[in-house]
Legacy VTK file of the C-alpha trace (Angstrom):
# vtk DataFile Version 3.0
C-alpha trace
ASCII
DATASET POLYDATA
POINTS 119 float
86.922 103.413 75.482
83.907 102.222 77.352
86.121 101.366 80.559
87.384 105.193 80.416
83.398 106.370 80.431
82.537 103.991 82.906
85.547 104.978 85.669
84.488 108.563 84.852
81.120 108.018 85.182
81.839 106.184 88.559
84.521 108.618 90.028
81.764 111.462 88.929
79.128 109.822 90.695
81.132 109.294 94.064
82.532 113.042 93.298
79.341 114.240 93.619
77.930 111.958 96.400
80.701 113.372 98.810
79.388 117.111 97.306
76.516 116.424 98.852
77.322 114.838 102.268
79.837 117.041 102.582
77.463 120.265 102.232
74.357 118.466 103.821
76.963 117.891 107.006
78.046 121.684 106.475
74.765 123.147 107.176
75.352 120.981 110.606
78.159 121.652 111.840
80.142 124.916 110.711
83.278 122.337 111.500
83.360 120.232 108.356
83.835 123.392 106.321
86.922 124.290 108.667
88.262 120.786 108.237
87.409 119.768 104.774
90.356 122.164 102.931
93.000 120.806 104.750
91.576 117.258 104.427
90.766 117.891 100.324
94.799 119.815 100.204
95.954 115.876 101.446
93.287 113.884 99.459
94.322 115.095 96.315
97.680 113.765 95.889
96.234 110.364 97.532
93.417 110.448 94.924
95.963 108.365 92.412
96.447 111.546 89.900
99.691 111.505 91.036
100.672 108.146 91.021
100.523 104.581 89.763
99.509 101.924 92.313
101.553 99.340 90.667
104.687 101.393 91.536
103.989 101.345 95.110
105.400 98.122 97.170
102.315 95.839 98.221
101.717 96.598 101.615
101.589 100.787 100.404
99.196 99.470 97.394
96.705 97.223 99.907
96.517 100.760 102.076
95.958 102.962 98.735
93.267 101.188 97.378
91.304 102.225 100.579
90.533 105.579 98.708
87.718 105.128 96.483
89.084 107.607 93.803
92.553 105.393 93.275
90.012 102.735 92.187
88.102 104.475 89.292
91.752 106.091 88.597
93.302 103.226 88.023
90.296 101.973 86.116
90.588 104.877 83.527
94.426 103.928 82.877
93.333 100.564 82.381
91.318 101.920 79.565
93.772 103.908 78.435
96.878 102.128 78.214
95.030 98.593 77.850
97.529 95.248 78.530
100.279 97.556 78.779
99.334 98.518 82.291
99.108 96.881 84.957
95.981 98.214 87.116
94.947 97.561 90.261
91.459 98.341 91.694
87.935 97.024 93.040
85.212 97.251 91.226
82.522 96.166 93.629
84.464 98.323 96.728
84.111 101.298 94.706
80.722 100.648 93.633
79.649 99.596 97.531
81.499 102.995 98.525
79.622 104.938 96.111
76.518 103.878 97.450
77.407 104.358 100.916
78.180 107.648 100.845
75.389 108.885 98.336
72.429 106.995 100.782
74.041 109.109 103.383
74.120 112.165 101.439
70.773 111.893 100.725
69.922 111.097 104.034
71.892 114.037 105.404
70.453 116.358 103.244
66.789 115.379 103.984
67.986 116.081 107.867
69.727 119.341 106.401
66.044 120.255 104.502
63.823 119.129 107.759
66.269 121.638 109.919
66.080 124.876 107.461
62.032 124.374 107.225
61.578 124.573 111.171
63.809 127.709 111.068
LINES 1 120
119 0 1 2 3 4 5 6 7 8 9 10 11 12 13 14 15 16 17 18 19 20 21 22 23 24 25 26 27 28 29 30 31 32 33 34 35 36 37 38 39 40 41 42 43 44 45 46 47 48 49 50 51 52 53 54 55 56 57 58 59 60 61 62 63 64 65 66 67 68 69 70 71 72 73 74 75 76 77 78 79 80 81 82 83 84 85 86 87 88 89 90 91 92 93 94 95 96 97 98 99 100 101 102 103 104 105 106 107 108 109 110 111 112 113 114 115 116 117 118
């Protein structure tokens, strides 16, 4: 059970990161906003909702596990099913990821904040 908290937790974390880089880079450039619903349409069924990485052949799963979300996916259905699965995933990549993008968020927004006051 504490596996399935602790992929949530992570995939919420880097869930919300992105939130925020994504809006900080909004109030940028009116461009992310025009090309982040087609790119969120494709990045859903790539998130690893859809499907199990072990099922792919090894050169598709090496690609997949690119996407941070397939990571803490495939960390919940390790807590889920247990030894029955298989899972596939990277802790430390997801963490590293995670940070990444939320010390660029934050930076981003601090731009974003710096911008609206001189306005």
């Amino acid at each position: 059970m504490l596996t399935i908290v602790f992929a949530w937790t992570l995939l919420s974390l880097f869930g919300a990161a992105l939130a925020f880089l994504l809006g900080a880079l909004n109030e940028r450039s009116e461009l992310v906003e025009k090309f982040w619903h087609p790119v969120s349409y494709i990045l859903f069924p790539l998130s690893g909702a859809a499907f199990s990485v072990d099922a792919l052949p090894l050169g598709a799963q090496k690609a997949v596990l690119w996407i941070p979300m397939v990571n803490a996916v495939e960390m919940v259905r390790e807590g889920y099913f247990g030894s029955q699965y298989r899972a596939h995933y990277d802790l430390p990549y997801l963490v590293i990821i995670t940070l990444i993008v939320a010390l660029l968020a934050l930076i981003f927004t601090r731009l974003a904040a710096q911008d609206l006051k001189q306005e």
